[in-house]
NUSEKE-635331 format. One record per atom (N, C-alpha, C): atom name; x, y, z; residue number from 0. Coordinates in Angstrom, 2 decimals, always signed. Example, Ala and Ser with C-alpha at 12.3 -4.5 7.8 and 13.67 -1.06 7.14 Angstrom:
BEGIN
ATOM  atom        x        y        z  seq
ATOM     N   +13.19    -5.69    +7.80    0
ATOM    CA   +12.30    -4.50    +7.80    0
ATOM     C   +13.20    -3.30    +7.80    0
ATOM     N   +12.85    -2.25    +7.08    1
ATOM    CA   +13.67    -1.06    +7.14    1
ATOM     C   +12.90    +0.03    +7.87    1
END
This chain:
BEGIN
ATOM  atom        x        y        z  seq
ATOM     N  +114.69  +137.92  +150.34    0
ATOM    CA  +114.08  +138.50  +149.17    0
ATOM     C  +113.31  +137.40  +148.42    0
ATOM     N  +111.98  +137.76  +147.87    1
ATOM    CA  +111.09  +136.66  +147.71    1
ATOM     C  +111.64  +136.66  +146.15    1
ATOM     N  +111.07  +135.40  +145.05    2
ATOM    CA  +111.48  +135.48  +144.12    2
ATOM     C  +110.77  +136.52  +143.07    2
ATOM     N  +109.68  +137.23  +143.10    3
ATOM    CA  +109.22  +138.03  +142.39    3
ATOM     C  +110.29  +139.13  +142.62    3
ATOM     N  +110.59  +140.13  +144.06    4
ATOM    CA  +111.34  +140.71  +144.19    4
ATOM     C  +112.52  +140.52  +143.43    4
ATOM     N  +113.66  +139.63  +143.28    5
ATOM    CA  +114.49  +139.36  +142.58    5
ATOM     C  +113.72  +139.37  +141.02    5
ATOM     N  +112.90  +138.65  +140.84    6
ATOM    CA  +112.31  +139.53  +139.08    6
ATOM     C  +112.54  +140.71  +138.79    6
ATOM     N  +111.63  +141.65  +139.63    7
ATOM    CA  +111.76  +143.10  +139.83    7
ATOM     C  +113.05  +143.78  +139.70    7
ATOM     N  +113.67  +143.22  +140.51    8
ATOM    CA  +115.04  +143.88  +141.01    8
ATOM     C  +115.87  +143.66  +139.25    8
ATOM     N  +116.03  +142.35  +138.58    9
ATOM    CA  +116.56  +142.65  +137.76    9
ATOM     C  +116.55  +142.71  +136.20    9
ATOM     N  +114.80  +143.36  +135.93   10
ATOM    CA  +114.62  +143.84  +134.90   10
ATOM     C  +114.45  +145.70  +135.71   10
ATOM     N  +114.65  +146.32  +134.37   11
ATOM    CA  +114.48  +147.89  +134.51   11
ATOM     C  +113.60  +148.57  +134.13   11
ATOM     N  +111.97  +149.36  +135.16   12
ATOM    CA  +110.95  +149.20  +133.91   12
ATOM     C  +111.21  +150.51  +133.54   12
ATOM     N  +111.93  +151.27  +133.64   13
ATOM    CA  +111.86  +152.31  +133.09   13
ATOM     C  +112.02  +153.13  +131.22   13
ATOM     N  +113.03  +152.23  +130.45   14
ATOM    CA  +112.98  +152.38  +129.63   14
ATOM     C  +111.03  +152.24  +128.96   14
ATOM     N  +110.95  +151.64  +129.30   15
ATOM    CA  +109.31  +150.87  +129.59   15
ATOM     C  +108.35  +152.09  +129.84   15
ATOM     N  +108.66  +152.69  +130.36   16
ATOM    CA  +107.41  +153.83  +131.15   16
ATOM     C  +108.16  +154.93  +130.03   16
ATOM     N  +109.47  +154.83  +130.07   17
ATOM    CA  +109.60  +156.47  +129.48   17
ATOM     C  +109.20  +156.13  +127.90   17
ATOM     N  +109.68  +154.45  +127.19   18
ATOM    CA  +108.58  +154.88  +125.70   18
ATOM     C  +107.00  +155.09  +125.65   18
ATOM     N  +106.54  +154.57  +126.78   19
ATOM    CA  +105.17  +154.62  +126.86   19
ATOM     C  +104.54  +156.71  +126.94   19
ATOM     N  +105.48  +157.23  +127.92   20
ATOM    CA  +105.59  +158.61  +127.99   20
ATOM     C  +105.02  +159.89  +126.99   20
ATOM     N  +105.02  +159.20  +125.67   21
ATOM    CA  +104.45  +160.12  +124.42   21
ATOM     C  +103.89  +159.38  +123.85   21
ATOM     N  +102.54  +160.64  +123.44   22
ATOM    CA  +101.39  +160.20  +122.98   22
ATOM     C  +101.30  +159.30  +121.78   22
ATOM     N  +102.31  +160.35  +120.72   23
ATOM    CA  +102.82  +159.26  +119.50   23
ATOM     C  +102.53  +158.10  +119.67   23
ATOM     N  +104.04  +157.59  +120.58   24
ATOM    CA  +104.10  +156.03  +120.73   24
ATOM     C  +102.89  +155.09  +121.26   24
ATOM     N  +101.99  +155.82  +122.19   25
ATOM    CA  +101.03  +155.52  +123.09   25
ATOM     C   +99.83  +155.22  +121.71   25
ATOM     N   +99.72  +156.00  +120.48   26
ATOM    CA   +98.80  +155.71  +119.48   26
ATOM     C   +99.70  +154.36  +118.59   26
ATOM     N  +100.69  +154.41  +118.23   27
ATOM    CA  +101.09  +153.32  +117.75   27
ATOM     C  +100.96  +151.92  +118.23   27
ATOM     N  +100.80  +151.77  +119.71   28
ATOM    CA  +100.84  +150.63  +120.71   28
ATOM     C   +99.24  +150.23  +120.47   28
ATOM     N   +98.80  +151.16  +120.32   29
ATOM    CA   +97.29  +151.26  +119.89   29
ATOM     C   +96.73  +150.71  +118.44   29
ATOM     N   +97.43  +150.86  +117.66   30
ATOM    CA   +97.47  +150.46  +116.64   30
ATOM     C   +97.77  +149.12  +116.25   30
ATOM     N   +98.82  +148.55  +117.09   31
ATOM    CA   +99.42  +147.28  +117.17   31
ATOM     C   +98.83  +146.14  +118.07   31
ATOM     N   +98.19  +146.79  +118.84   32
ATOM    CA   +97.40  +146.19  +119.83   32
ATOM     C   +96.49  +144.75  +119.58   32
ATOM     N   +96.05  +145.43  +118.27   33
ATOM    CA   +94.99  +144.10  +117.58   33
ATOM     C   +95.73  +142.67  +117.70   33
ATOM     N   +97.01  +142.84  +117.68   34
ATOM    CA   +97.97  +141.43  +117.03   34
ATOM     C   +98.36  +141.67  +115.82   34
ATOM     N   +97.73  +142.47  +114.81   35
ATOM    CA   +98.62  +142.64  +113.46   35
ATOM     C   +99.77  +143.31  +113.55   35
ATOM     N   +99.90  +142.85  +112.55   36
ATOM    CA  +101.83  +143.14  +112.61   36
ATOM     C  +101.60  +144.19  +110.93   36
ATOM     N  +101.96  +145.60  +111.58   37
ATOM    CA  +102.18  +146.62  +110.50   37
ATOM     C  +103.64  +147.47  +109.79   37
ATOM     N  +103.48  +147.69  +108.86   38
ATOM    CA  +104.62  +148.04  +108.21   38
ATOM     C  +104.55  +149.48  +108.64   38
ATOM     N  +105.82  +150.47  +108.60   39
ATOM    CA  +106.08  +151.55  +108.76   39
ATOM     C  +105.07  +152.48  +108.03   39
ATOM     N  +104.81  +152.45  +106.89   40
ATOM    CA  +103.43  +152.95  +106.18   40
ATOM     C  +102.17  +152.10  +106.08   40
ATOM     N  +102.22  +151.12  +106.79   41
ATOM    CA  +100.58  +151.53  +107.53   41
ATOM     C  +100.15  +152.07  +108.37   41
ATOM     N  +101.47  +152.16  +109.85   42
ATOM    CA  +101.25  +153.07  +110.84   42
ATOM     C  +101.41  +154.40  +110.69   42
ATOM     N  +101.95  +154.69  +109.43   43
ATOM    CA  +102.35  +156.02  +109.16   43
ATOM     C  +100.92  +156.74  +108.51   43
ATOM     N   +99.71  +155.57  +107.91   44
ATOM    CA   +98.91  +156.47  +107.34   44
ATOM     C   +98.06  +157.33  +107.28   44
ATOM     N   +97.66  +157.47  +108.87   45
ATOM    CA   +96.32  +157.88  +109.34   45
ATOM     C   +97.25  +159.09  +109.90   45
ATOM     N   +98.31  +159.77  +109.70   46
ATOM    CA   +98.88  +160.42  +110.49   46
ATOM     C   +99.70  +161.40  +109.81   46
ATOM     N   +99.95  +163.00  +110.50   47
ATOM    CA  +100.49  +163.50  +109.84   47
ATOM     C  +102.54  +163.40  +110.01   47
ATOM     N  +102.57  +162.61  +110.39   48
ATOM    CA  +104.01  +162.48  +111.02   48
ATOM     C  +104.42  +161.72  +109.66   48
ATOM     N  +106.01  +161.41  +109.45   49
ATOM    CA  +106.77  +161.33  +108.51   49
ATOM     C  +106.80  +159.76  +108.66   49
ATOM     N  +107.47  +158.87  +107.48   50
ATOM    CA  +107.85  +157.79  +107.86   50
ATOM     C  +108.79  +157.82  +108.86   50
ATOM     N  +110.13  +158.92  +108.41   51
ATOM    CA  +111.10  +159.04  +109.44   51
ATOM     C  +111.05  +158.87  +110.88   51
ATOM     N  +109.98  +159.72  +111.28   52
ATOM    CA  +109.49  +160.26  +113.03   52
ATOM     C  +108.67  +159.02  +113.33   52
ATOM     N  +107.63  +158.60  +112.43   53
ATOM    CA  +107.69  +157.33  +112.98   53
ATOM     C  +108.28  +156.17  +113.21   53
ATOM     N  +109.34  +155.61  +112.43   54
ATOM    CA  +110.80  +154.44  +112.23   54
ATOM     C  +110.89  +155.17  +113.66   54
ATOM     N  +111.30  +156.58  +114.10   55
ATOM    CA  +111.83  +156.75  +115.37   55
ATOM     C  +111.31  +156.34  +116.63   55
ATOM     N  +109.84  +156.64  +116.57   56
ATOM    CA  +109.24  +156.09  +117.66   56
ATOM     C  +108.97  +154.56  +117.70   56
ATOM     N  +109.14  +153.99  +116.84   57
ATOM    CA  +109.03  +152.77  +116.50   57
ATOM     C  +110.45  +151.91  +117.32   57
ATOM     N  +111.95  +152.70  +117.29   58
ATOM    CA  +112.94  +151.90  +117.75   58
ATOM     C  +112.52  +152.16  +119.22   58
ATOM     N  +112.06  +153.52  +119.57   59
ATOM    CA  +111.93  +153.76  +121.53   59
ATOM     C  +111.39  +152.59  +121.99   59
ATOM     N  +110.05  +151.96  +120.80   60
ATOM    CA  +109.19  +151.19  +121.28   60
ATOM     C  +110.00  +149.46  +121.15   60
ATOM     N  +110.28  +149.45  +120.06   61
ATOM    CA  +111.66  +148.05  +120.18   61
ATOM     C  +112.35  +148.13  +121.00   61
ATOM     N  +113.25  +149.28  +121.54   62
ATOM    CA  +114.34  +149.02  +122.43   62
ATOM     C  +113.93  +148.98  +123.89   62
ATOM     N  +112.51  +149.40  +124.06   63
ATOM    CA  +112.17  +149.18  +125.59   63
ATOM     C  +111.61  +147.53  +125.41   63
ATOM     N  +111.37  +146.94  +124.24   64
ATOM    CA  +111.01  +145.66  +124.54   64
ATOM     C  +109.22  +145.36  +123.85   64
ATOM     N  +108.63  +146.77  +123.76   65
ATOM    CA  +107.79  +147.06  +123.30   65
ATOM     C  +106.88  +146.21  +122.14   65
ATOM     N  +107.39  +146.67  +121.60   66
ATOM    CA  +107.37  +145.95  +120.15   66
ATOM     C  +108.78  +145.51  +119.23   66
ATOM     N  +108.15  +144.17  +118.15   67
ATOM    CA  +109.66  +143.65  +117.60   67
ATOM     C  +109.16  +143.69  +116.70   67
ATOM     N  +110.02  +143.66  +115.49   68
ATOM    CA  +110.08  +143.95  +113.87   68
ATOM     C  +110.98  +142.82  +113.45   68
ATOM     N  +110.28  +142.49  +112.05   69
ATOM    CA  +110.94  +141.76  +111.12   69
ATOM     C  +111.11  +142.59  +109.48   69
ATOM     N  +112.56  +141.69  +108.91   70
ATOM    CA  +112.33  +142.12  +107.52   70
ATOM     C  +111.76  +141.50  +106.85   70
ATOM     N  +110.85  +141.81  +105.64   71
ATOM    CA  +110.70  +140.89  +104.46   71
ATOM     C  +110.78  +141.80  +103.14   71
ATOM     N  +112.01  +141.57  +102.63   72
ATOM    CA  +112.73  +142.28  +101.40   72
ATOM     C  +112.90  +143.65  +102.33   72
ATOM     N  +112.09  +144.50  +101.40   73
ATOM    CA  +112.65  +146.25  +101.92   73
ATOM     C  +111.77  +146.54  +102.71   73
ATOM     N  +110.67  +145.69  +103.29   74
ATOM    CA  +109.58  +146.40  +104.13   74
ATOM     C  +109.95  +145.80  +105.64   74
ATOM     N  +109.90  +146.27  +106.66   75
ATOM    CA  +110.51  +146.09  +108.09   75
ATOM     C  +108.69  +146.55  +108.79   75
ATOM     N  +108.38  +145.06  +109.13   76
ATOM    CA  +107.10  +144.67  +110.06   76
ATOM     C  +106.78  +144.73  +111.45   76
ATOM     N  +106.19  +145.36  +111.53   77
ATOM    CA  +106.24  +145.75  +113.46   77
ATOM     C  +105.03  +145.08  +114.49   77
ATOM     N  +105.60  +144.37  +115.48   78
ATOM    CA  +104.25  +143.66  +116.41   78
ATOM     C  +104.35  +144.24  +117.72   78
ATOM     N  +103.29  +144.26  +118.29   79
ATOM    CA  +103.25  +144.29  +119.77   79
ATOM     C  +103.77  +142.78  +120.36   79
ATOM     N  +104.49  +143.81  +121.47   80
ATOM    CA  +104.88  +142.44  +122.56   80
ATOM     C  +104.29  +142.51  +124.06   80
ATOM     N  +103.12  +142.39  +124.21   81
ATOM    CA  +102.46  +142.23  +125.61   81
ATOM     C  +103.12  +141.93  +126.75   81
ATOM     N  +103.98  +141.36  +126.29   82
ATOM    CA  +105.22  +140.62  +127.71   82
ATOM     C  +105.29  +141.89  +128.19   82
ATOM     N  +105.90  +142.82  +127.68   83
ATOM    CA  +106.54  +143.71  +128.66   83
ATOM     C  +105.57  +144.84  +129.15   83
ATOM     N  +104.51  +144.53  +128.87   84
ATOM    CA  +103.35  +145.24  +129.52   84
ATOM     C  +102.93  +144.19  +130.72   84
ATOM     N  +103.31  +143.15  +130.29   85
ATOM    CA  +103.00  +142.39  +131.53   85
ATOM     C  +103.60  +142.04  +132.77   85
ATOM     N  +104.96  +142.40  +132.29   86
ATOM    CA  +106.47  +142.76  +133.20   86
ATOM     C  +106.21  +144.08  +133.87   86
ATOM     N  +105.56  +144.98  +133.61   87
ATOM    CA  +105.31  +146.67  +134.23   87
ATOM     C  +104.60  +146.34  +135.07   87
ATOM     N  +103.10  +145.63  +134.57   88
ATOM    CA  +102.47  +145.45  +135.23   88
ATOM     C  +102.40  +144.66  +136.75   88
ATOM     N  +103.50  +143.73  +136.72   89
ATOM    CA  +104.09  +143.34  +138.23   89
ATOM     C  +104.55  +144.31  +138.43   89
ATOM     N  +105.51  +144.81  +138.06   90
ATOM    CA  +106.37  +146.15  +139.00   90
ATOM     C  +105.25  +146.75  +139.87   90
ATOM     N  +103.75  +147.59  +138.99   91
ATOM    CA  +103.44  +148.32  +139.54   91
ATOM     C  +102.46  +147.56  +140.69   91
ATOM     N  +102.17  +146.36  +140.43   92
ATOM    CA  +101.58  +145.63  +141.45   92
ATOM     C  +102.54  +145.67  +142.87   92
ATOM     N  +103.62  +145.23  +142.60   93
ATOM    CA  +104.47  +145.40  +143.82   93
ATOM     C  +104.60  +146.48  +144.69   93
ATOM     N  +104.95  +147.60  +143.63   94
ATOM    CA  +105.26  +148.93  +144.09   94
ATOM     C  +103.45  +148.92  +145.11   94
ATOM     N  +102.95  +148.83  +144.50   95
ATOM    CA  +101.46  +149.32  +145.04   95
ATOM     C  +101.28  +148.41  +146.35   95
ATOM     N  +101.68  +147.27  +146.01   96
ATOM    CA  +101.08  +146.68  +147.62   96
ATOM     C  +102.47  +146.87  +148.88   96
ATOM     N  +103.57  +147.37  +147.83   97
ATOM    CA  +104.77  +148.43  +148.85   97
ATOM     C  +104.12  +149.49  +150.14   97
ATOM     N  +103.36  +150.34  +149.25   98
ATOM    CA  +102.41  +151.16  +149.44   98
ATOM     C  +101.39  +151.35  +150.46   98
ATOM     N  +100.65  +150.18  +149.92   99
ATOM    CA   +99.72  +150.01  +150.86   99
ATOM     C  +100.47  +149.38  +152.14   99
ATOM     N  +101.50  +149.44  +152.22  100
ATOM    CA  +101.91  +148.02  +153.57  100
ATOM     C  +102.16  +149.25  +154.00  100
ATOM     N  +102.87  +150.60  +153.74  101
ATOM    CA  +103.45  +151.63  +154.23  101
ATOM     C  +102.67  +152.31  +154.78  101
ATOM     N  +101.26  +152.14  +154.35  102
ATOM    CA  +100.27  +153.86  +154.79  102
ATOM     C   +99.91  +152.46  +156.00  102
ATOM     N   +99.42  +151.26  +155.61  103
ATOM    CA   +98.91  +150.28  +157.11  103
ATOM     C   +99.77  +150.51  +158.48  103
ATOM     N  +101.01  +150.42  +158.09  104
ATOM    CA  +101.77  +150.99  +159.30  104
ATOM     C  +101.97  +152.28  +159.99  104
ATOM     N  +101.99  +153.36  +158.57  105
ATOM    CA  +101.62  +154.96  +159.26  105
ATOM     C  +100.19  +154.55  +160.09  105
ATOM     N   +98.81  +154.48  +159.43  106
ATOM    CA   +97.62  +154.07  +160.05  106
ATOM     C   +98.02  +153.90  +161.54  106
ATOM     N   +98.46  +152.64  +161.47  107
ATOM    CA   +98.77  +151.83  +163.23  107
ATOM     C   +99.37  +153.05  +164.15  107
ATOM     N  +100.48  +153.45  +163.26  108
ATOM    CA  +101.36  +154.34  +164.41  108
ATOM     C  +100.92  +155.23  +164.85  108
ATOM     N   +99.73  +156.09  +164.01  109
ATOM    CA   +99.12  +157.39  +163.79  109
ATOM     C   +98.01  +156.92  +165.20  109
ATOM     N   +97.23  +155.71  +164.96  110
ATOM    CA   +96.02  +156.01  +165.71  110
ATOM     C   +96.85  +155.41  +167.12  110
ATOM     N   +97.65  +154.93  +167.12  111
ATOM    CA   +98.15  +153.97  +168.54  111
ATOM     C   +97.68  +155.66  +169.76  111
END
């Protein structure tokens, strides 16, 4: 097993794909994207969703690794974390050249 494989093998991207999964979160990541780091009501403003529903999509997006938050006094600050877009992004590189190695060998067997 090569050492990327062992990368792969022991992170999980799925929490990863399933916050990415709704649109919500998919506009917030969007939002964060710039590098600024926004408070719960700035992401909340352009939108008809609650502070509440957003704080919610906000932890899917922390707990997959997504984005991290800080406090300062009562306001809780939210950033994008690219890492773990960049961690998916091997997975799906792998998975894909999985893929392609699989249909090269159907190919061979098919035309032999």
């Amino acid at each position: 097993m090569s050492s990327a494989d062992a990368r792969i093998r022991r992170s999980d991207p799925a929490p990863i794909f399933a916050a990415l999964g709704d649109g919500t979160r998919l506009s917030l990541l969007a939002k964060l994207s710039d590098g600024e780091t926004r408070s719960i009501a700035g992401l909340s403003a352009d939108t008809r969703l609650t502070r509440q529903a957003i704080t919610k999509h906000l932890r899917v997006l922390e707990n997959a690794g997504l984005v991290s938050s800080t406090r300062s006094g009562r306001e809780t600050r939210f950033t994008f974390r690219p890492d773990a877009i960049v961690e998916v992004k091997s997975y799906l590189d792998h998975v894909s050249i999985q893929w392609d190695n699989a249909l090269s060998r159907l190919r061979a067997f098919v035309e032999r």
